[in-house]
Steps between C-alpha positions, in 0.01 A plus 500: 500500500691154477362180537488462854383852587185369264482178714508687820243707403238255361540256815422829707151518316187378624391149398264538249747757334765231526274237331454725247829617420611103464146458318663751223871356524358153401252585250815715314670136552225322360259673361159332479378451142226216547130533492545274806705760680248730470208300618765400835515902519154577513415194758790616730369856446152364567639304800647818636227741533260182670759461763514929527154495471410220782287324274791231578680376804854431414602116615829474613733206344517300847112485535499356139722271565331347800205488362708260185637288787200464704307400198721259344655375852242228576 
């Protein structure tokens, strides 16, 4: 298999198989060595499951953003 036949074949994956496929091609990169690291691991991990789990709504970036301008507008 050459290079783009590997390509092809990742982008054809499902999402969450695609995010972890680049996941493992970054960490190989730049692997994580910090305590710090790990602690941003475990929260993300921790993050994860809440959202999964619906002990979380997810808040998307726009209705953050409004609620920056709206505050800091007057």
């Amino acid at each position: 298999m050459n290079t783009k036949q590997l390509i092809d074949e990742v982008i054809s994956l499902p999402l969450e198989e695609r995010a972890l496929v680049i996941d493992t091609l970054l960490k190989s990169l730049n692997q994580p060595k910090s305590i710090i690291d790990q602690k941003w691991a475990l929260i993300a991990k921790r993050r994860v499951a809440e959202l999964r789990g619906g002990t979380v709504r997810p808040v998307s970036g726009k209705e953050v953003f409004e609620k920056i301008w709206n505050k800091y507008e007057k």
